[in-house]
NUMIDO-510876 format. One record per atom (N, C-alpha, C): residue number from 1; atom name; x, z, y. Coordinates in steps of 0.1 Angstrom, whole numbers, plus 5000, padded with zeros to 4 digits. Last residue first. Layout:
BEGIN
<n=NUM, atom=CA, px=X, pz=Z, py=Y>
...
This chain:
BEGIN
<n=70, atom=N, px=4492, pz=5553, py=5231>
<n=70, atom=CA, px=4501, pz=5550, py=5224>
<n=70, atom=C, px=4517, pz=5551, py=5226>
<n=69, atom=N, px=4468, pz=5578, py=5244>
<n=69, atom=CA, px=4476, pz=5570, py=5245>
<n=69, atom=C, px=4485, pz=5569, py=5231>
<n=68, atom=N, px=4440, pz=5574, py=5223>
<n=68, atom=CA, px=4446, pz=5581, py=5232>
<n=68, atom=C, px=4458, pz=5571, py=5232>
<n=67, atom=N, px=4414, pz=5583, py=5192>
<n=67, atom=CA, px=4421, pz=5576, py=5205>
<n=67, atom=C, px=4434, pz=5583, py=5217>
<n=66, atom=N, px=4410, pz=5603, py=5177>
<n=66, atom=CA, px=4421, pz=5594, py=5175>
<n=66, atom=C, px=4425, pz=5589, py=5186>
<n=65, atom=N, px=4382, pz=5605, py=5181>
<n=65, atom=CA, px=4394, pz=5618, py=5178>
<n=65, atom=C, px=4408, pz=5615, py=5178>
<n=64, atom=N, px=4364, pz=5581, py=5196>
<n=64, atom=CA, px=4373, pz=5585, py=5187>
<n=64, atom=C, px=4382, pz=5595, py=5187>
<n=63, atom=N, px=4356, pz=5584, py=5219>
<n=63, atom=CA, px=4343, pz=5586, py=5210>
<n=63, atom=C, px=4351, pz=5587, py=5200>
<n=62, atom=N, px=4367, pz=5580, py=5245>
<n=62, atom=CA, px=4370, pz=5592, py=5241>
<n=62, atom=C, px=4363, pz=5592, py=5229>
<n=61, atom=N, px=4371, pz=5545, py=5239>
<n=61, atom=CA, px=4371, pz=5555, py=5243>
<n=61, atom=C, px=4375, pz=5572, py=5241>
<n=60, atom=N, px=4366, pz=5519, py=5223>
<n=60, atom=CA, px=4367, pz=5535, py=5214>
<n=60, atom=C, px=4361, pz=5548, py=5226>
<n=59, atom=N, px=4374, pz=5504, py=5240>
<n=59, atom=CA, px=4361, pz=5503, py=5238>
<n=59, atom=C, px=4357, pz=5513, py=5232>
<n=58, atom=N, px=4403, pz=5509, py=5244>
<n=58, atom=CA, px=4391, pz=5511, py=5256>
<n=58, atom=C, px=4379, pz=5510, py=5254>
<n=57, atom=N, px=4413, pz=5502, py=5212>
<n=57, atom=CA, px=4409, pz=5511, py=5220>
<n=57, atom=C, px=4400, pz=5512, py=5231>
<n=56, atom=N, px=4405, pz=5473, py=5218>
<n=56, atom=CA, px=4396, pz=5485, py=5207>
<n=56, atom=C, px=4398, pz=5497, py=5216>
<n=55, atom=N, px=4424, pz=5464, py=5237>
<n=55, atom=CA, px=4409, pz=5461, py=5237>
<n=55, atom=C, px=4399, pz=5468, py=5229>
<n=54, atom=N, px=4448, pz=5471, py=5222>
<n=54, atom=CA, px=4444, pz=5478, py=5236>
<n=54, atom=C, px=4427, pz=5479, py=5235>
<n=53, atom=N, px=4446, pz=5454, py=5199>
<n=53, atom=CA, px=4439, pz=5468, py=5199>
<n=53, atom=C, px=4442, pz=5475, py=5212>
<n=52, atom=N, px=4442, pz=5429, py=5215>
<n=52, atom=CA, px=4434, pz=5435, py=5204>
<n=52, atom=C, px=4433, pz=5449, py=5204>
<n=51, atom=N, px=4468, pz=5431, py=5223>
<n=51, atom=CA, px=4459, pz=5431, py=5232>
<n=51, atom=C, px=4442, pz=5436, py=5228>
<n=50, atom=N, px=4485, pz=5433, py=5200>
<n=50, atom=CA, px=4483, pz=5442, py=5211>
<n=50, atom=C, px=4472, pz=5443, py=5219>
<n=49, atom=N, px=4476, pz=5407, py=5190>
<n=49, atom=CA, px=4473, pz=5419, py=5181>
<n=49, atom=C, px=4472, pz=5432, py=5191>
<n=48, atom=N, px=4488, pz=5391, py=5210>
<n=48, atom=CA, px=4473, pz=5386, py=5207>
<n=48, atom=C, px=4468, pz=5400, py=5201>
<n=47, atom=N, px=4512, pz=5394, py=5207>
<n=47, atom=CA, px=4509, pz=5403, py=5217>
<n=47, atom=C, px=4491, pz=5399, py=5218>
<n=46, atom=N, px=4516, pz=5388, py=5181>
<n=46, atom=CA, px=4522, pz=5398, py=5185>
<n=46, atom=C, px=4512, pz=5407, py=5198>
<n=45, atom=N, px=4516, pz=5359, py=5185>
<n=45, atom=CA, px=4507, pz=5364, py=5174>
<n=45, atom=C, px=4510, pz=5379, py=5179>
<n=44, atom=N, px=4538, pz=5352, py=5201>
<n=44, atom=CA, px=4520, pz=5352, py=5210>
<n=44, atom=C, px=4511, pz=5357, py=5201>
<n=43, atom=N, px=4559, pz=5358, py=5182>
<n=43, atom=CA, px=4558, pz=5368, py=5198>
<n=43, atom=C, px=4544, pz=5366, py=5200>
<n=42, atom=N, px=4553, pz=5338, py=5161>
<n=42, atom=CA, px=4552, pz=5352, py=5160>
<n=42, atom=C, px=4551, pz=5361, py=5174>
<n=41, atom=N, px=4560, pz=5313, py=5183>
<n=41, atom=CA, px=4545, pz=5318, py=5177>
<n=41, atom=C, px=4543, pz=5333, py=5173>
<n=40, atom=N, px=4584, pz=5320, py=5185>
<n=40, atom=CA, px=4575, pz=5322, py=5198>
<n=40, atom=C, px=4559, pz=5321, py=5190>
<n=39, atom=N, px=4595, pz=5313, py=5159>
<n=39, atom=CA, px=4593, pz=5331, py=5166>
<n=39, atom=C, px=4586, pz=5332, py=5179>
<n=38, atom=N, px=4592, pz=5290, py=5154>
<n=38, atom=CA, px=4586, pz=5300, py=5149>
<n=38, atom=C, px=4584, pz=5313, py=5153>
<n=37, atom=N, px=4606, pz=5278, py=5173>
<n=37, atom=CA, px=4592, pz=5276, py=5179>
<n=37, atom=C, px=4586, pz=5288, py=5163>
<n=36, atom=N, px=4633, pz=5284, py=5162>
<n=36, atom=CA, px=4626, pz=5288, py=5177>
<n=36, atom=C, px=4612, pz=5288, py=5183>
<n=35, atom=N, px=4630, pz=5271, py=5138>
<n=35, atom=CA, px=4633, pz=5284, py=5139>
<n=35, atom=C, px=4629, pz=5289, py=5156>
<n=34, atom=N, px=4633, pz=5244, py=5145>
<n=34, atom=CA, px=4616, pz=5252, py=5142>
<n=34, atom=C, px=4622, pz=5267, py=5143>
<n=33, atom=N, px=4655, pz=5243, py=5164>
<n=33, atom=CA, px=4641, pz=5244, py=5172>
<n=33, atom=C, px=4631, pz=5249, py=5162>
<n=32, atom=N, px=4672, pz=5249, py=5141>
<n=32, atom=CA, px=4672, pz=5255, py=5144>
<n=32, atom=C, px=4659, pz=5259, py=5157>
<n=31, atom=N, px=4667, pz=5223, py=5122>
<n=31, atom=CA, px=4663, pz=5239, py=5121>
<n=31, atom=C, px=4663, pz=5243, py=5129>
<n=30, atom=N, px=4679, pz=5206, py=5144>
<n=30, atom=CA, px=4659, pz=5200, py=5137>
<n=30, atom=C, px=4656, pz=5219, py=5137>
<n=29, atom=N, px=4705, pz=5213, py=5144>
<n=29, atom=CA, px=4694, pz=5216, py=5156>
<n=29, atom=C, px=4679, pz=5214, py=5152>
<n=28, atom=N, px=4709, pz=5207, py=5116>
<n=28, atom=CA, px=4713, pz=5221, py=5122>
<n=28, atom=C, px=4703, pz=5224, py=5136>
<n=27, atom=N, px=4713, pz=5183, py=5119>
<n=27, atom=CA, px=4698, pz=5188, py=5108>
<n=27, atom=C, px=4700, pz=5205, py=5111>
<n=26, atom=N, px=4732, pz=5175, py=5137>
<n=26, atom=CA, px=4715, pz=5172, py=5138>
<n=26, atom=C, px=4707, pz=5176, py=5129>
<n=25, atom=N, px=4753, pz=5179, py=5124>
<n=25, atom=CA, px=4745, pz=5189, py=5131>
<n=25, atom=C, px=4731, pz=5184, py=5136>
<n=24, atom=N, px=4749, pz=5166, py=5104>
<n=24, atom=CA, px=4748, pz=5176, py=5096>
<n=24, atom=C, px=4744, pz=5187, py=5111>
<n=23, atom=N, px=4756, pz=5141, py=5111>
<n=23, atom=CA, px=4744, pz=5142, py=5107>
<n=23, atom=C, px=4738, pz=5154, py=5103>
<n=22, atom=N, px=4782, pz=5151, py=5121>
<n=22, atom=CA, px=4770, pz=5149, py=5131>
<n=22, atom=C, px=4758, pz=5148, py=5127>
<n=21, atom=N, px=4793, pz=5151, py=5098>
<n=21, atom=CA, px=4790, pz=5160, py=5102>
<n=21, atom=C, px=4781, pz=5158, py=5117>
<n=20, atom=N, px=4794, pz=5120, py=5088>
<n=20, atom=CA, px=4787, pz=5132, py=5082>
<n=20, atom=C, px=4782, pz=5143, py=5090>
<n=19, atom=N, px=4808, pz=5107, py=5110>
<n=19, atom=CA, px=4794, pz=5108, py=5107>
<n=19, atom=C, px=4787, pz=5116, py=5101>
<n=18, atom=N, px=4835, pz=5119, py=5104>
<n=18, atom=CA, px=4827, pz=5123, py=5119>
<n=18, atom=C, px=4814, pz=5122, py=5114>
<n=17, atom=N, px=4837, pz=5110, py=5078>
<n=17, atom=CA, px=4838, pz=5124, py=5080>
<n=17, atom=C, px=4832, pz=5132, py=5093>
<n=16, atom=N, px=4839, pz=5082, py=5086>
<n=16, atom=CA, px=4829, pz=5090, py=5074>
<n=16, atom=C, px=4824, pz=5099, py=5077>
<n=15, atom=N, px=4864, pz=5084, py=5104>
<n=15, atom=CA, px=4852, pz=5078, py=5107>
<n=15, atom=C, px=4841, pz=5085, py=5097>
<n=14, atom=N, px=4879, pz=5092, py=5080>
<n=14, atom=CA, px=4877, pz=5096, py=5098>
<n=14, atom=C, px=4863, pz=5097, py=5101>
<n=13, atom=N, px=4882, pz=5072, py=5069>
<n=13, atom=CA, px=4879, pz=5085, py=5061>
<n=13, atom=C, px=4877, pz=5094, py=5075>
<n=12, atom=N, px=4892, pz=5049, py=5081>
<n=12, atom=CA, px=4877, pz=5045, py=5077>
<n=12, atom=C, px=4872, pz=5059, py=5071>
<n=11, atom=N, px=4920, pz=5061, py=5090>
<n=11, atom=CA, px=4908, pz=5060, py=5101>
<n=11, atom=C, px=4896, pz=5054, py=5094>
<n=10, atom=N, px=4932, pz=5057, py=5062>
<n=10, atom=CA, px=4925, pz=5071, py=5070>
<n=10, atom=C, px=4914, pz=5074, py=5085>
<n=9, atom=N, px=4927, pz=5033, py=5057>
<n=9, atom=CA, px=4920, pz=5041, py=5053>
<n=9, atom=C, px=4921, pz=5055, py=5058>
<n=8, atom=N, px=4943, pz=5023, py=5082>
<n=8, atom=CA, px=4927, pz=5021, py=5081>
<n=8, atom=C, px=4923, pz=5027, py=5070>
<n=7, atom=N, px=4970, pz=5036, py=5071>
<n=7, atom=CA, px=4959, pz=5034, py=5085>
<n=7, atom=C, px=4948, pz=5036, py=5088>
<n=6, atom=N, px=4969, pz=5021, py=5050>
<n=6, atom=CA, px=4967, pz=5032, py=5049>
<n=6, atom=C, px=4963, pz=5041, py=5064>
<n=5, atom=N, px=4977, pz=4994, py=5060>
<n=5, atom=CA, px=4963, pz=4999, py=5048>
<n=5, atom=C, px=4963, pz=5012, py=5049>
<n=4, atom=N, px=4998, pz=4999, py=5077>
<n=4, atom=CA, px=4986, pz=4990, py=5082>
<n=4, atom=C, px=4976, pz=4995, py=5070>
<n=3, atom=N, px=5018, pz=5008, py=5054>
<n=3, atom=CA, px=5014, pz=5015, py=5063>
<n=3, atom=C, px=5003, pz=5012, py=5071>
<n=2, atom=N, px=5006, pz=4989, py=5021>
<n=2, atom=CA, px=5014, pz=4989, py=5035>
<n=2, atom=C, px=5011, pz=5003, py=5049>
<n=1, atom=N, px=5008, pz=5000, py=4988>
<n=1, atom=CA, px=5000, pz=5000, py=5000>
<n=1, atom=C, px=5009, pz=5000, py=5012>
């Protein structure tokens, strides 16, 4: 193999190796937005629940033994 061949095989193993891993961070960011839009759904599920049971309670009032601050 001439130094010109082996050149271009290591610049055609280069080249491979960039592509791979760019494909590999783009499947890194895909995850990682659902991972971010998963926990903003959990946070609005979160504070939907809170507000829920603020909402119970003040409707409880004093009529529950239980009620009171949290």
């Amino acid at each position: 193999m001439h130094d010109d061949d082996l050149a271009r095989a290591g610049s055609d193993a280069a080249d491979a190796l960039r592509l791979s891993l760019n494909a590999r961070r783009a499947d890194l960011e895909t995850l990682a937005t659902g991972v971010r839009q998963t926990v903003a759904l959990w946070q609005e599920h979160e504070r939907a629940m809170v507000s829920l049971l603020d909402g119970i309670d003040a409707s409880l009032g004093d009529a529950s033994p239980t009620a009171g601050p949290r």
